[in-house]
N, C-alpha and C positions, 0 to 999 in steps of 0.2 A: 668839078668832074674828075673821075678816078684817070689816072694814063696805066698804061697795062703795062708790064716789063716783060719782054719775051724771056723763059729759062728753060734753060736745058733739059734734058728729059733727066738726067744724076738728077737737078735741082730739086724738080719736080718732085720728083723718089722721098727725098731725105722732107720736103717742104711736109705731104703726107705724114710720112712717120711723126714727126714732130706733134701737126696737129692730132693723129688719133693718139698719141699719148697725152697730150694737153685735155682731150674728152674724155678717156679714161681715169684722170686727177680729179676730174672735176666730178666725175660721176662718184667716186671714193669719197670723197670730201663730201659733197652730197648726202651719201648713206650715213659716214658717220654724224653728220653734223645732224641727219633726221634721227637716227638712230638713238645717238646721244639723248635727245629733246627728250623723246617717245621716252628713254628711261627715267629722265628728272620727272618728266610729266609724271611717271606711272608712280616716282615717288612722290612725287607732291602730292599727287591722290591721295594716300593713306592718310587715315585721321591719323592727327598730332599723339591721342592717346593709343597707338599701337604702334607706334613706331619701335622697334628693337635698338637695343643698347649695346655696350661692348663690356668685357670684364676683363682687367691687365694685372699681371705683377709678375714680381721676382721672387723667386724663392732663394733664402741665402739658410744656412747653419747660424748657432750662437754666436759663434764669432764673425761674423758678417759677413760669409766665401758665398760667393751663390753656390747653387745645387745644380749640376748639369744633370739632364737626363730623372730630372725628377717627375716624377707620373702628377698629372693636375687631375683634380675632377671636377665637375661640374653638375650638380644634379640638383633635382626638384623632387617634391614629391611623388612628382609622375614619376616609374621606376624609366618609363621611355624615356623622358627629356634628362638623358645623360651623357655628356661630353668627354672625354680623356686627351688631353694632348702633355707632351713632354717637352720638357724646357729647353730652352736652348744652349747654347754656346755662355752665354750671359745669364743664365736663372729666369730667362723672362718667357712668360707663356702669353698668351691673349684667345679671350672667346667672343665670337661675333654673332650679330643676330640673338642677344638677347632677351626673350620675351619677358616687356616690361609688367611692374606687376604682379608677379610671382613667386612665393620664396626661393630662393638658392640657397645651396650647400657649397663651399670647396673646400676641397682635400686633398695635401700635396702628404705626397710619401718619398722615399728613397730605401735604397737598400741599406742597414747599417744605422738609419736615424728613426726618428719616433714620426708619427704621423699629427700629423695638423689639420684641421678642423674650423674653418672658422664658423663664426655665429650666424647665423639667417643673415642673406644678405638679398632686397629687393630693387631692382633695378628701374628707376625712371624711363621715360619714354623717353627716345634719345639719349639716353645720360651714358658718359663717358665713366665706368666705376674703376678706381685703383685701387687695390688693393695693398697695404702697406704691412710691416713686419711680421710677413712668413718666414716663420725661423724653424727649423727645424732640430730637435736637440739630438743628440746621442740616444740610441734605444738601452733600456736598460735591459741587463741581461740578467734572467731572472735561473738559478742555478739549483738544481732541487737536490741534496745530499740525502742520501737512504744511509740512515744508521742503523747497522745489525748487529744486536748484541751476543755476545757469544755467551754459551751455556753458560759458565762461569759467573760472568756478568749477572746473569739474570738469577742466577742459585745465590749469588749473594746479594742483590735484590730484597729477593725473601727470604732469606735466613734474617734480615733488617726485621722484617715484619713479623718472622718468627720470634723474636728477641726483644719483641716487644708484647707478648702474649703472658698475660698474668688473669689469672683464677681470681676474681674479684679486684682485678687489678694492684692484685699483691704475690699471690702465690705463683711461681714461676712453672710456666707450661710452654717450654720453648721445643719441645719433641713432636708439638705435633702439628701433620699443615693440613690447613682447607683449600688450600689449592689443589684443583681436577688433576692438573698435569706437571708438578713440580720441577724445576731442573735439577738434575742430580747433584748430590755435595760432591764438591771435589775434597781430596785429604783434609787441606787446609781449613775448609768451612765445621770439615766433623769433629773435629778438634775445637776449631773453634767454640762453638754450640757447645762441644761436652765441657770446656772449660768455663764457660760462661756457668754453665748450671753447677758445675761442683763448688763455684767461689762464690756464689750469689748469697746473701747474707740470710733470703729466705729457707737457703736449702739447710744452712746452719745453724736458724732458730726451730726447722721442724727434726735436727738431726738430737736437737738439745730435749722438744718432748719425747722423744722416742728415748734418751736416754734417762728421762727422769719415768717415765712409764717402767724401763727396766728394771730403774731404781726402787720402785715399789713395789717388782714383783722376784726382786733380788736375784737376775738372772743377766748375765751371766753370772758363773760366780766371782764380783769384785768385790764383795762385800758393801759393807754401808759406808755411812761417811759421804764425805767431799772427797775424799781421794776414790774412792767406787765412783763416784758419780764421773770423775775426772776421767776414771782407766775404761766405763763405759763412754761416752761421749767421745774420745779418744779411739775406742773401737769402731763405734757406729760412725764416724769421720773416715776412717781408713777404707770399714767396707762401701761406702757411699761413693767415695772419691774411684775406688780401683775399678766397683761394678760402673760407674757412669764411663771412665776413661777407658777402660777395657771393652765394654759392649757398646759404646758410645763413638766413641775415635780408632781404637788401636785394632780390633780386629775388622769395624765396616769398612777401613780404610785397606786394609791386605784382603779381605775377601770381596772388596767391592761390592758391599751392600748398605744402604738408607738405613741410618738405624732408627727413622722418624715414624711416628703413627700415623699413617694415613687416615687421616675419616673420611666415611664413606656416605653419612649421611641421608641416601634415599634409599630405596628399596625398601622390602620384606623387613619386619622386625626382626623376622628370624636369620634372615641374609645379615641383618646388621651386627646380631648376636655373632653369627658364627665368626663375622670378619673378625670382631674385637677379640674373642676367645681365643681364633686363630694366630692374634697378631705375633704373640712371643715366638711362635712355631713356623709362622712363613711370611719372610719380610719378600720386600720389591727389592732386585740388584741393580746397582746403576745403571742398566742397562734398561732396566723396566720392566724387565719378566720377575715372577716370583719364584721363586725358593728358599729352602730350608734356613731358617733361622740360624743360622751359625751363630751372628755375633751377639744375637742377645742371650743364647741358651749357655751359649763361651762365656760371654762377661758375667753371667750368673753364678757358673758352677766356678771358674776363677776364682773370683772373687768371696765365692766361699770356704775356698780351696786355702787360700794366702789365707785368710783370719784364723788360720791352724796355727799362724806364726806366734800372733800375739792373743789368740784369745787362752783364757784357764787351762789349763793341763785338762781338768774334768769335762770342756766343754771342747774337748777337741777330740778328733777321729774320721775315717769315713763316715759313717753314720752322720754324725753332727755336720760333714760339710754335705753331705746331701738331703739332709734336711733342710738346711738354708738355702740350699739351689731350687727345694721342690717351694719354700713360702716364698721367695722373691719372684721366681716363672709366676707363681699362683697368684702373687700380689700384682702382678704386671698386668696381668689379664683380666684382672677386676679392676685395673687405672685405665684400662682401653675399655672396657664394658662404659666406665661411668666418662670416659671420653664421649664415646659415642653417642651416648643417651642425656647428660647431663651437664658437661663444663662446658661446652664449645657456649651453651646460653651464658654463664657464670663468667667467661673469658672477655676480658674488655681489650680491645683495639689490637683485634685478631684479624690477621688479611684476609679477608674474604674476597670472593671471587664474584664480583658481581655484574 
């Protein structure tokens, strides 16, 4: 049988408090401990095959630094079922929940490196997945340089492609371009060009018929012989050489103008006629507008002007030097007519513009 202890009414006080905190513990304890059950129960419930999984790793660089603050991804085909989280302190991320079953994607990126990708990756029911050598490399820095050639550049370009234009692939035709929009010669190129053609070996075997043509119609007066053929051939060099470097170099270069034939190609027949007729009488100036032919109607009349030095006493005067200015203009205009109509097909590995 119990015996009672008489206590104080303090006793009594504190005895209370005591106990409703000791019901209050037990009640807690209680909740968690049902609470807890109810959650294992609720997982134990799920079938084995849907249970979710976890996906872990580190992300480090080549040389094996982890990556702080590097972006994860996590996705599936679903565009929905997509996760991002960032790395931590240590390069490690983790995703929870899963769904087993499913393809996944991941993809760690950073600022400054290249991104990572791994391969399809399908998670088991329950399965714990590690993900091992995310490495991330240095991005390559891809640098796009614009090269712009200067006028210059590109005139001498194609003055290449002019300098390689032959009339059956023999006969030297380097004055003329099929180029729409040519770049202007600079001094250096027109000179160039005209020295090219005065030294070319062809311009010297057609300067050698012209002098044996002479020589059968005994004109100038050098008489016959080897030495006439010599003191022609010797003329028709001098006139060849001063009209090409005269109308060629030396005055398009002070008048700044193209001493090149343009072809024209399309249009009107009669358009094309008038260009080619026109050509001795109105070139393009460097600049691109057209006017007055100075330097080739200059290098004509020059050049017939100076063969008063050395051509016959009888073959010289005004008269004689502008009769050679009126057949060299007139012959120019008949090499631009059959330009136009006729060589550019004859011209093997001519620039064309295509």
């Amino acid at each position: 049988m119990w015996g009672f202890v008489a206590l104080s009414k303090d006793s009594r006080r504190r005895l209370g408090s005591v106990v409703r905190l000791m019901h209050l513990y037990v009640g807690v304890l209680t909740l968690l401990t049902f609470g807890l059950s109810g959650r294992v129960q609720a997982q134990s419930d799920k079938p084995p095959e849907t249970k979710p999984g976890s996906v872990i790793g580190t992300v480090s660089n080549v040389n094996g630094d982890t990556v702080v603050n590097a972006n994860v991804v996590l996705e599936s085909s679903d565009r929905k079922d997509r996760r991002t989280v960032v790395t931590n302190n240590n390069g490690f991320f983790e995703f929870h929940d899963v769904k087993p079953g499913i393809r996944y994607y991941v993809t760690a990126s950073a600022e400054g490196l290249s991104e990572w990708k791994s391969l399809s990756i399908t998670i088991a029911p329950n399965q714990f997945k590690i993900l091992t050598d995310i490495r991330l490399r240095v991005a390559r820095v891809s640098t796009t340089v614009e090269v712009t050639q200067t006028s210059e550049e590109i005139a001498t370009e194609q003055v290449k492609i002019q300098e390689k234009q032959r009339i059956f692939g023999l006969i030297p035709n380097f004055y003329v371009v099929y180029e729409p929009n040519p770049a202007p010669l600079t001094t250096k190129l027109k000179f160039r060009l005209a020295l090219k053609t005065a030294i070319d070996p062809i311009t010297f075997l057609g300067i050698g018929i012209i002098s044996g043509a002479q020589q059968a119609g005994d004109t100038p007066d050098y008489g016959q012989g080897a030495q006439g053929f010599a003191k022609r051939f010797g003329a028709n060099t001098a006139d060849a050489f001063t009209d090409i470097m005269i109308g060629g170099a030396i005055l398009p270069s002070l008048l700044h103008q193209d001493p090149r034939y343009f072809y024209q190609g399309t249009g009107t027949t009669k358009s094309r006629i008038r260009h080619a007729v026109l050509s001795p009488f109105v070139c393009k100036g460097d600049n691109g507008k057209l006017q007055p032919n100075y330097s080739s109607l200059g290098g004509d009349l020059a050049s017939s002007a100076i063969s008063n030095a050395y051509y016959p006493e009888s073959n010289r005067g005004a008269g004689q030097v502008f009769t050679n200015f009126a057949i060299s203009t007139g012959a120019r205009a008949a090499a631009s007519l059959a330009q136009e109509f006729l060589l550019r097909k004859l011209t093997r590995k001519r620039g064309d513009s295509k």
